[in-house]
C-alpha positions in Angstrom: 0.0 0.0 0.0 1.3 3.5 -0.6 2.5 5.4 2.3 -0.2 8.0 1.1 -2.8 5.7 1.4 -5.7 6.2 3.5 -6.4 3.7 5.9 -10.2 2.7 7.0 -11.2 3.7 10.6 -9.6 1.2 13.3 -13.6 -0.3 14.0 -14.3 -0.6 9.9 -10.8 -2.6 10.3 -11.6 -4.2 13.6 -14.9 -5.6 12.2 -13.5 -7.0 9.0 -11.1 -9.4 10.9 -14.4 -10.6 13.3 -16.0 -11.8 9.8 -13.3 -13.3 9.1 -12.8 -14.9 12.5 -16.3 -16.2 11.7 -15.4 -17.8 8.3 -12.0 -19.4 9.1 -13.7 -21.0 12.6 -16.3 -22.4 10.0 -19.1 -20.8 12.8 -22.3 -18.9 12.0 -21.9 -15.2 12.8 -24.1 -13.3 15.0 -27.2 -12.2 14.5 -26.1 -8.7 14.5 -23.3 -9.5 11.3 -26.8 -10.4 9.4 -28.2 -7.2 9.9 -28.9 -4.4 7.3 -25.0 -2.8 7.9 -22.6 -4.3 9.7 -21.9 -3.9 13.9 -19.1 -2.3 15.1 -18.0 -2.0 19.1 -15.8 0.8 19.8 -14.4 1.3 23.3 -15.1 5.9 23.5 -12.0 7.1 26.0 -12.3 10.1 28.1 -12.7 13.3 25.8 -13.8 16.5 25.3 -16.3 18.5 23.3 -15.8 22.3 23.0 -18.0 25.3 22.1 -16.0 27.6 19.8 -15.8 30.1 22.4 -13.7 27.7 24.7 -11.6 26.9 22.1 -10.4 30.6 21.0 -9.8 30.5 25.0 -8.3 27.7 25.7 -5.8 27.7 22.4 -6.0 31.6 21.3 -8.2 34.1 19.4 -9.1 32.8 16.3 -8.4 29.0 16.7 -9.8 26.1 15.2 -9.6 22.5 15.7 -7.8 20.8 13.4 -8.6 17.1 12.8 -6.4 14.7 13.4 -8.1 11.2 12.9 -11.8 10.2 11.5 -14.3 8.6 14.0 -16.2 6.0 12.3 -19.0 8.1 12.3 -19.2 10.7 9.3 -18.2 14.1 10.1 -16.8 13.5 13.3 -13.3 13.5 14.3 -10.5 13.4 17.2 -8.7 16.6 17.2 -5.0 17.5 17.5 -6.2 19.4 20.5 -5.8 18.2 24.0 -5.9 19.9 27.1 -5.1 19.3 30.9 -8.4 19.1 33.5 -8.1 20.2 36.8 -10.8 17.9 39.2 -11.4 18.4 42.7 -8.2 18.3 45.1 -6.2 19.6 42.2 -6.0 16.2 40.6 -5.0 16.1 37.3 -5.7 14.4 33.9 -3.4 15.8 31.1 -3.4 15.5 27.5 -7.7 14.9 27.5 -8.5 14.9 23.8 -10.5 16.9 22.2 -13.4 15.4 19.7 -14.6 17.4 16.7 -16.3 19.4 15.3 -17.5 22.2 18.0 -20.6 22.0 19.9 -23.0 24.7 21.4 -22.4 22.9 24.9 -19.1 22.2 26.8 -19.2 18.5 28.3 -16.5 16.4 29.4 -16.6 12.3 29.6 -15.0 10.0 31.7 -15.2 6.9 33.0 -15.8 6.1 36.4 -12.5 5.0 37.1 -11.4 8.7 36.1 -14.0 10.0 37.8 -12.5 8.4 41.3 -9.2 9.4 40.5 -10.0 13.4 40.0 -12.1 12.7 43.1 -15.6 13.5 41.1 -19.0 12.1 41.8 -20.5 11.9 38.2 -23.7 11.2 36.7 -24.8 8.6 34.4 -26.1 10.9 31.6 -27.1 11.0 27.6 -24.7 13.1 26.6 -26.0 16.3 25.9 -27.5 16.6 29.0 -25.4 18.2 31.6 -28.3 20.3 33.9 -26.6 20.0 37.4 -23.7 18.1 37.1 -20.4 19.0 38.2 -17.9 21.4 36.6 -14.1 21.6 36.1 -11.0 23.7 35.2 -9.9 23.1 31.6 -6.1 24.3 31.2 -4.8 24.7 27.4 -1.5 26.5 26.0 -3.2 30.0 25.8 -4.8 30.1 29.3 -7.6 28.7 31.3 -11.4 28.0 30.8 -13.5 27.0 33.9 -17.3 24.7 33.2 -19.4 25.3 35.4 -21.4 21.6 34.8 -20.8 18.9 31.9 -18.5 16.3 33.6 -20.6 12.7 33.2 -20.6 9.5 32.4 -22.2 8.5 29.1 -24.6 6.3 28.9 -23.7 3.0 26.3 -25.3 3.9 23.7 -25.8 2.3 19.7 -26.0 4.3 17.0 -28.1 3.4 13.8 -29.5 4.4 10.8 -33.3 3.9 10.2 -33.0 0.3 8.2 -30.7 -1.1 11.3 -34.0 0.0 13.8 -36.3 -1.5 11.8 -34.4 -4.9 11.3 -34.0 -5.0 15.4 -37.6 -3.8 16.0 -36.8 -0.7 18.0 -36.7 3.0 18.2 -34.5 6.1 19.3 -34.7 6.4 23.1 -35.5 2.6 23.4 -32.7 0.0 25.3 -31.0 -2.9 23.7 -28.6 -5.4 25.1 -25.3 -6.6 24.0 -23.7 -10.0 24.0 -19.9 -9.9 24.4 -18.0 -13.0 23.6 -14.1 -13.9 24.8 -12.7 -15.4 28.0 -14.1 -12.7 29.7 -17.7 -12.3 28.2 -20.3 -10.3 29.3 -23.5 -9.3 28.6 -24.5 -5.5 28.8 -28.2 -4.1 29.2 -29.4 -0.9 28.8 -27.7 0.5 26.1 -29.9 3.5 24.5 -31.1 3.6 21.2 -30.2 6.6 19.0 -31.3 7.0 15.3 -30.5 9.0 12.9 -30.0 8.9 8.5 -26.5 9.9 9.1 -25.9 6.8 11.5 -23.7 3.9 10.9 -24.6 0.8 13.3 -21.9 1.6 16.3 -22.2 0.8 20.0 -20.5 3.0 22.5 -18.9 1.9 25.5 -16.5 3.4 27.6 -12.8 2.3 29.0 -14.2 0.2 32.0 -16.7 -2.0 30.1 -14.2 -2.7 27.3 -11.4 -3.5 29.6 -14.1 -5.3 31.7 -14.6 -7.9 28.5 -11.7 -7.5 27.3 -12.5 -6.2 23.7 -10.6 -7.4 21.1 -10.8 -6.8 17.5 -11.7 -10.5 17.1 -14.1 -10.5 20.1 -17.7 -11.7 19.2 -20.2 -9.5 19.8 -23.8 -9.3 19.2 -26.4 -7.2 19.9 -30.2 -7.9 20.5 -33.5 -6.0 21.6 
């Protein structure tokens, strides 16, 4: 391959060697792998969204994020932007990345385990909906920007386009279940529904379920109402 080549996103890349896990074991894949588009798992680390306004803050008047890497949903992106938070006790988590493009709220993610480190009681939320949870101190190179909520915990989610909902029988804001294979399989409830033409069929998860199971690119998974 030339080295100007674009590679796909790692979950288009991590879902191709499942199917093919499937056909060299000689085993029937999932229900999900029959479905209208094919599933992809993707662990979501800690990260950032920013409005505009905290970015020409944060990284200096007139800044823009500059993309760094595709997400394997269209038109989003991890930014070469990162910046250190400040949680409660002054505990630290540098270099939190930045996802793209700009929002009209300021929200932060982590995982629970984060959370407990910065010493932070956070909400299970849908992201997007940050009405009374805490705040933090966001430090970049061109000075400080302080949020007054938007730290949570995101709920699992699955993205998916109108075909995939109608092939599983459900609707946005309803809760489906995923079946994680592996040594360390587990099985994962409540995972909200979100739909939308733009979708491709992704399920969220954050750094302590996929470490939990163990997530590999070869892990089965599959995903039921």
């Amino acid at each position: 391959m030339p080295a100007s080549a674009k590679l796909p996103p790692r979950a288009v890349i991590e879902h191709l060697v499942r199917q093919t896990v499937y056909s060299r074991m000689g085993q029937p894949a999932p229900r999900s792998v029959g479905a209208p588009n094919p599933l992809v798992v993707s662990v979501s680390a800690r990260h950032g969204h920013l409005t505009p306004e905290a970015v020409e803050i944060l990284f200096g008047k007139g800044h823009t994020l500059t993309p760094m890497k595709e997400l394997y949903q269209d038109g989003y992106y991890a930014a070469k932007e990162m910046v250190t938070l400040i949680g409660p006790r002054s505990r630290v988590i540098s270099n939190l990345r930045i996802l793209g493009p700009c929002r009209s709220i300021n929200q932060v993610e982590l995982a629970y385990t984060d959370a407990i480190s910065l010493g932070f009681d956070v909400p299970l939320r849908i992201s997007g909906n940050i009405e009374g949870t805490p705040g933090c101190m966001l430090m970049g190179p061109a000075g400080f920007f302080e949020m007054p909520q938007g730290v949570i915990r995101a709920m699992r989610h699955v993205h998916m386009p109108a075909e995939d909902a109608a092939y599983y029988g459900v609707k946005a804001g309803d809760s489906m279940k995923l079946k994680i294979g592996g040594d360390c399989g587990l099985h994962l409830d409540k995972l909200l529904v979100r739909v939308d033409p733009s979708f491709k069929l992704e399920v969220h998860i954050d750094t302590d379920e996929g470490n939990a199971c163990n997530l590999q690119p070869d892990t089965p998974c599959e995903l039921s109402k």
